[in-house]
C-alpha positions in Angstrom: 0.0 0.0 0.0 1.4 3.3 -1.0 2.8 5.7 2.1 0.1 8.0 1.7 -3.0 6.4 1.5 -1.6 4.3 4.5 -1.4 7.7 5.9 -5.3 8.7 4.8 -6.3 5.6 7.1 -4.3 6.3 9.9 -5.9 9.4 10.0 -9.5 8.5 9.6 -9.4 6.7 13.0 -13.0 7.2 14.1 -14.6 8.7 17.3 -15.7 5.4 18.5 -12.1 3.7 17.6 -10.7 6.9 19.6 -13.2 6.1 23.1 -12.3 2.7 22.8 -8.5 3.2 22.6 -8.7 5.9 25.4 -10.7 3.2 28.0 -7.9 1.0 27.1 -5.1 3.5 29.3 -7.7 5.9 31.3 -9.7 4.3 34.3 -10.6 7.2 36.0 -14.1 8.5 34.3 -13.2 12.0 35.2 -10.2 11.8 33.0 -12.2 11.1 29.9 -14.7 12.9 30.5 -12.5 16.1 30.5 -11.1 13.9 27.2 -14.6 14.4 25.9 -14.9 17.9 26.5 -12.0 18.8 24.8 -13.1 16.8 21.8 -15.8 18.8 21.9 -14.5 22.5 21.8 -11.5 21.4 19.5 -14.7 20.2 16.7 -16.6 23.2 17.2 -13.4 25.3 16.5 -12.2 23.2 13.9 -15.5 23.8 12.0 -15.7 27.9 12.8 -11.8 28.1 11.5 -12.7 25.6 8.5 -10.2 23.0 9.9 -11.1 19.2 10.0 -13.5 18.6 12.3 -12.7 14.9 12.4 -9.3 15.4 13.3 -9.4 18.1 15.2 -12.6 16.4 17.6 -9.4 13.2 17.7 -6.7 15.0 18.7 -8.7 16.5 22.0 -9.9 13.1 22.6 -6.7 11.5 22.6 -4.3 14.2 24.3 -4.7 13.0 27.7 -4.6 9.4 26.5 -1.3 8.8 28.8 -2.2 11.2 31.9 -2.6 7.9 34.1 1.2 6.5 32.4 2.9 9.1 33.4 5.7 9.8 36.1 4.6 13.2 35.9 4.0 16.4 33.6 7.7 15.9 33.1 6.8 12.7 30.4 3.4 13.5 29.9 2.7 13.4 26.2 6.0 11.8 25.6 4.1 8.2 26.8 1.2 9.3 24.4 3.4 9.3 21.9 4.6 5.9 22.5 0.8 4.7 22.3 -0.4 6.7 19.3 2.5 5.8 17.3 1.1 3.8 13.9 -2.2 5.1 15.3 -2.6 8.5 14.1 -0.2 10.9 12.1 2.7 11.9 13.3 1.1 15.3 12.7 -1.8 14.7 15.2 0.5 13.5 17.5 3.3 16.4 17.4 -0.2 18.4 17.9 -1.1 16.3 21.2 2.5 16.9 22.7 3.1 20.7 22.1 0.2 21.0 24.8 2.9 19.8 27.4 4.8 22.2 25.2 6.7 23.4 28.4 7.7 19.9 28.9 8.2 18.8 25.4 9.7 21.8 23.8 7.6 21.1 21.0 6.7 24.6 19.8 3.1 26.0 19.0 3.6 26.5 15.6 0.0 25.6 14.1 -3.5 26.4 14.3 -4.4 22.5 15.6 -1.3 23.2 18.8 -2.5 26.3 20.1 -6.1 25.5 19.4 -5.9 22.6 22.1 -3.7 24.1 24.5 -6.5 27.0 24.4 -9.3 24.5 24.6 -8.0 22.1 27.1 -8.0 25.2 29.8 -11.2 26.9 28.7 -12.8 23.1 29.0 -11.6 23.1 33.0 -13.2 26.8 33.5 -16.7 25.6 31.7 -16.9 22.6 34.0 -16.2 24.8 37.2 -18.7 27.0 36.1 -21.6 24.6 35.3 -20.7 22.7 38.9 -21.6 26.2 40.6 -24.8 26.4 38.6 -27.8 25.7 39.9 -28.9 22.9 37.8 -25.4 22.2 37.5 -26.1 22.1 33.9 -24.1 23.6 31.0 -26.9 24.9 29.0 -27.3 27.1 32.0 -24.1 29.3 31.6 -24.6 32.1 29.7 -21.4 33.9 27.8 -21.6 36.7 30.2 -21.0 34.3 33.6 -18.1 32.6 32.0 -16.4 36.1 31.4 -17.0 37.0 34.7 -15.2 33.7 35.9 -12.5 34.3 33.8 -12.2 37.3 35.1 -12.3 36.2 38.2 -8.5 34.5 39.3 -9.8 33.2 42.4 -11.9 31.0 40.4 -11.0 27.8 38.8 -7.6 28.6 39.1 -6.3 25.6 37.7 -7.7 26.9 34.3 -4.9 29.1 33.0 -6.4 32.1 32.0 -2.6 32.8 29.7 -3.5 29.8 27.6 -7.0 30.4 27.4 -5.6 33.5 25.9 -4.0 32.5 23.1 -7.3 32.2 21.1 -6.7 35.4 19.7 -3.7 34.1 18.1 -6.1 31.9 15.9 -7.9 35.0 15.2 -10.8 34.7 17.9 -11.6 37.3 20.8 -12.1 36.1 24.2 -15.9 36.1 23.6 -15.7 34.4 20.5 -13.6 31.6 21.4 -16.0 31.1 24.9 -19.6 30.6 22.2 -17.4 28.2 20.7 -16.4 26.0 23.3 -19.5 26.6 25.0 -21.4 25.5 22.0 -19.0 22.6 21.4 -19.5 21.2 25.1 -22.8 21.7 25.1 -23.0 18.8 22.1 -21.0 16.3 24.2 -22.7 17.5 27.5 -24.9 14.0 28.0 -21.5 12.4 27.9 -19.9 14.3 30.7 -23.1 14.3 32.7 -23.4 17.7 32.4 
């Protein structure tokens, strides 16, 4: 089989192919879920910045895929690309490792690398905010309320405001980039239980 269409396949690996894979190295269901989530936002900004969806929905589904592996954030993403290798492009997983770019010295160089570093933060400071909800719900939070937590550094601090941030370097404001991830959660919201 020719490199490249060998390539093609490799990079159709499906949704389902990708939550099977990741329940094969991540017990703990909050891990995937926040696996989910990302998957979520990275689609819904993959289709506003006329990306690939499909790829972009795999790559935050898998970049966590060794979190559990791992000694630490030291070799985080260096394990993931010991599993993923033969399994995706090399391109999807350079993409998953430059979000432990301060670790991997991979550089964000692309659309696809900042876009999950971005979304993987702004997917921690959408759950905090739906879990201080009333209905606990994330068709609750209006744009507004997320600002104002973003705002606010006392909450979800573990959701670094700097790398939400760097949405505007794929051409999105603040408020943009927030309907988008909102919107993109919102679609995988049964799944997280949220």
């Amino acid at each position: 089989m020719p490199k490249n269409s060998q390539n093609r396949m490799i990079l159709m690996m499906s949704r389902e192919d990708g939550l099977r894979l990741i329940r094969e190295y991540v017990s703990k269901e909050n891990n995937i879920k926040h696996m989910i989530a990302v998957s979520g936002i990275m689609k819904e900004v993959a289709t506003r910045l006329g990306e690939n969806p499909a790829e972009w929905e795999l790559v935050g589904l898998l970049h966590d895929i060794d979190f559990e592996r791992c000694k630490g954030i030291e070799d985080h993403t260096l394990v993931a690309k010991e599993l993923l290798q033969g399994k995706i492009s090399d391109r999807l997983i350079e993409a998953i490792m430059a979000h432990n770019f301060e670790n991997t010295n991979v550089p964000l160089d692309s659309v696809i690398k900042k876009a999950l570093v971005a979304s993987d933060a702004l997917s921690g400071l959408i759950v905090a905010t739906a879990l201080v909800m009333p209905s606990k719900k994330i068709a609750e939070i209006k744009i507004e309320t997320l600002i104002k937590k973003f705002k606010s550094k006392d909450f979800a601090r573990g959701a670094s405001r700097e790398r939400i941030a760097l949405c505007s370097e794929l051409g999105l404001s603040l408020e943009e980039f927030m309907e988008i991830g909102l919107e993109g959660m919102k679609k995988v919201a049964p799944e997280l239980g949220l």
